[in-house]
N, C-alpha and C positions, 0 to 999 in steps of 0.2 A: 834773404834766402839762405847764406850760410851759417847766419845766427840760429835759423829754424831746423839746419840739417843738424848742428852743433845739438839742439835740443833733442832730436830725436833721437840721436846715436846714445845720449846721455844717459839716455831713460834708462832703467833695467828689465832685464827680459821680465814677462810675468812666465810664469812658472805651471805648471797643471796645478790642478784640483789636487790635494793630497787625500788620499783615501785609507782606511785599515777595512782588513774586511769585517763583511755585514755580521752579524750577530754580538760584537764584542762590542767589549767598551773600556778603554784603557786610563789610570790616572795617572801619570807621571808623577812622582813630588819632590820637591824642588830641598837641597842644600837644608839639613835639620842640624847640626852641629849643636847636641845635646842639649834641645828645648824640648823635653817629652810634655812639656805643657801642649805646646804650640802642635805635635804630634797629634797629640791624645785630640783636641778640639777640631785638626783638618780631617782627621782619619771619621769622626763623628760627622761631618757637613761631608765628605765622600759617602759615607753609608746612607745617610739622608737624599743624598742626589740621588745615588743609584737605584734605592728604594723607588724614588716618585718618577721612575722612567720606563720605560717600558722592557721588560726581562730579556737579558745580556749575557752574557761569560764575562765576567768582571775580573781585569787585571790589576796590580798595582805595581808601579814600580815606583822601586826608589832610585836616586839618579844618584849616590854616592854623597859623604861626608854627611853621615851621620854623627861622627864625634867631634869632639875638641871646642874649645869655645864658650858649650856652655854646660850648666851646671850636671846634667844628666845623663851622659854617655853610655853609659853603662844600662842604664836602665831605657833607653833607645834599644839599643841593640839586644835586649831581650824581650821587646816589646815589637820587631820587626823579627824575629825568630822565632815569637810566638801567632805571628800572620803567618809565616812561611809554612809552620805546620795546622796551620787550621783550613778551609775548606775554599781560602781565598787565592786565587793562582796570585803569587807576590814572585817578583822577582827582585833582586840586587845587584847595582851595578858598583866597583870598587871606587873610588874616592882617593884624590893622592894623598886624603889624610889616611883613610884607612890603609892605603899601602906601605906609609911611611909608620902607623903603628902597628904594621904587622911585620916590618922587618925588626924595629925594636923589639916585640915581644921574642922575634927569633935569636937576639942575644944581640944588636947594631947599638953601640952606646953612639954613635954617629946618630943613627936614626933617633933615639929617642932628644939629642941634643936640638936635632932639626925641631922634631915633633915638638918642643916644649917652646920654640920661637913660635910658632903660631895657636897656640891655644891647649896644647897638650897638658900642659898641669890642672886643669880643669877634668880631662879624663880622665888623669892617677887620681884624684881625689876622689873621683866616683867610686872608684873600685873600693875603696876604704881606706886611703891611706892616712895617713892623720897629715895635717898643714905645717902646724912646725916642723914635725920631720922631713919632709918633702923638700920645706926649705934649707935645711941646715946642712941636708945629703949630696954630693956628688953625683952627676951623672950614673956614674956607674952604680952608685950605693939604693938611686930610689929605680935603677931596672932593677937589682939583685930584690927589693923588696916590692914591687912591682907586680913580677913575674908570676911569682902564687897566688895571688888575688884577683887575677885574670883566670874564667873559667874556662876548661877543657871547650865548652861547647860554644864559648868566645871565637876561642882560638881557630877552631872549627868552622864555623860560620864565614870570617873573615879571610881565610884560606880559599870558599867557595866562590867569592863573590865573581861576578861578569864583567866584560870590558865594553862588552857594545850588545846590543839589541837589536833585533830587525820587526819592526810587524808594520806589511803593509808597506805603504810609502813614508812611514818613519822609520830613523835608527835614532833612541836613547844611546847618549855616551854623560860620561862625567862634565869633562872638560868643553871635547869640541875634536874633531877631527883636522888632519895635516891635508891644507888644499894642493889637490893637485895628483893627491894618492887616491890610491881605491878603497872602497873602504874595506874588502876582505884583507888587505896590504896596510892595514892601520896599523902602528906603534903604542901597545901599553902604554908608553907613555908619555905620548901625543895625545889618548883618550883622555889622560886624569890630569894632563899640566898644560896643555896647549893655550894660550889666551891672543893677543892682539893677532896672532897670522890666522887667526878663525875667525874673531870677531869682526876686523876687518875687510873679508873676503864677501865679497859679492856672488862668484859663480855659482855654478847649479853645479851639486852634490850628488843629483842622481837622487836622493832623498833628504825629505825635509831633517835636520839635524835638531832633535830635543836633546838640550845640553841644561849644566848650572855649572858651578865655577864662579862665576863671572858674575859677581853683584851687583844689580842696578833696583833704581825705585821700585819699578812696575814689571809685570813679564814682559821680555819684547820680541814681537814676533814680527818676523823678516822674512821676506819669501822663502831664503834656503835656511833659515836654523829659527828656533825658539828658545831663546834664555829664560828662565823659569828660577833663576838665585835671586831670591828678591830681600837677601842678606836677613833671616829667621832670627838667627842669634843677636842680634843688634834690633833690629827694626820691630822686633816681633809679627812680621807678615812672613809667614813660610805659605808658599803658592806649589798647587796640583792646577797642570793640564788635564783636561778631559777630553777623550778623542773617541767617538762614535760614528762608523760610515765615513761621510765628508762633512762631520761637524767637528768642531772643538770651542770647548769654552773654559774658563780658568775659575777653580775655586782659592779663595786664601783668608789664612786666620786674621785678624787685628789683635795681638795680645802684646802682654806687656812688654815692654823694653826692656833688652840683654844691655848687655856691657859693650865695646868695640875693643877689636882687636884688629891688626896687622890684617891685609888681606891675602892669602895665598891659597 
């Protein structure tokens, strides 16, 4: 008998029906850390979906960490700035990489030191910089050359980004939200660095949390959150959530295999 009360205490609460409202149709996509291959191929099987379904208000968001890692950064982020001004409601949410390369472009040779321990010399080289010089430069010598080869409308873009989303009974963040807080009372930078005190956490959120950050094989979906980093840069599977009504199902590429780096 108290083995069976032990069981039942055990179990975790089930949760409601997550809903967004009717007429929309939203695709979350997951951690792109400059594979515009992997980009260009999901963005093509999201157009295809949304095509063979029935006519929507089609969102897109991206969940943060577009850059670093791999070979393409650059040409990511003007290839999600050329969605934001075309006829597709896209939205962006910040990335602690994108934060930590927006305070180096604001002059932090700290930040860019940070930025180049987890994949950042892969972004300077997007912009143009040549490799031997990259390598041979100090800190401070490859921001000074840096600096101008990042365009105005870079700069721009990355200044705008989001820290949290709401539609419906989801909120998109980067990382993962601090349990226990609200979520109008969330921390910048609890959204874009939070990991084990999120992943961990069982309670109900008040909404279901679509997050990345945090890479694993598969997407995994847990009553209160859905991890959707299904490590793009490495693995070559960058994964989109699709949320319609009280449906959701995941699209993701198969392409070639990136390089591995540090996780952060």
């Amino acid at each position: 008998m108290l083995e069976r009360l032990r069981n039942i205490l055990s179990k975790p609460k089930s949760l409601p029906r997550r809903q967004i409202p009717e007429g929309r149709r939203v695709y979350a996509i997951g951690d792109i850390h400059g594979r515009l291959d992997l980009l260009d191929d999901l963005l093509a099987r999201i157009a295809a979906d949304h095509a063979a379904r029935p006519p929507a208000q089609q969102t897109l968001i991206f969940l943060g960490d577009l850059i670093d890692r791999g070979p393409h950064s650059a040409a990511v982020i003007d290839r999600v700035i050329a969605l934001q001004r075309s006829e597709i409601d896209t939205r962006v949410l910040m990335g602690n990489h994108e934060e930590v390369f927006l305070k180096a472009l604001n002059g932090s040779v700290d930040a860019l030191r940070l930025l180049c321990r987890f994949g950042g010399r892969e972004t300077i080289l997007s912009y143009g910089m040549d490799a031997a010089a990259y390598d041979r430069a100090d800190y401070a010598e490859v921001l000074q050359e840096l600096s101008p080869l990042v365009p105005d409308s870079h700069r721009a873009f990355l200044a705008q980004l989001e820290d949290r989303i709401e539609i419906g009974d989801y909120t998109f963040v980067h990382a993962g939200i601090r349990p226990g807080v609200a979520l109008a009372d969330q921390k910048p930078n609890d959204l874009r660095w939070i990991r084990d005190d999120f992943i961990t956490s069982s309670a109900d959120f008040g909404s279901c949390i679509v997050h990345g950050h945090t890479i694993t094989p598969e997407v995994v979906e847990r009553p209160n959150r859905i991890g959707i980093d299904t490590g793009a840069y490495a693995t070559g599977r960058l994964s989109a959530l699709a949320l319609a009504a009280g449906e959701r199902w995941i699209l993701s590429t198969e392409g070639a295999l990136g390089t591995s780096a540090d996780v952060d």
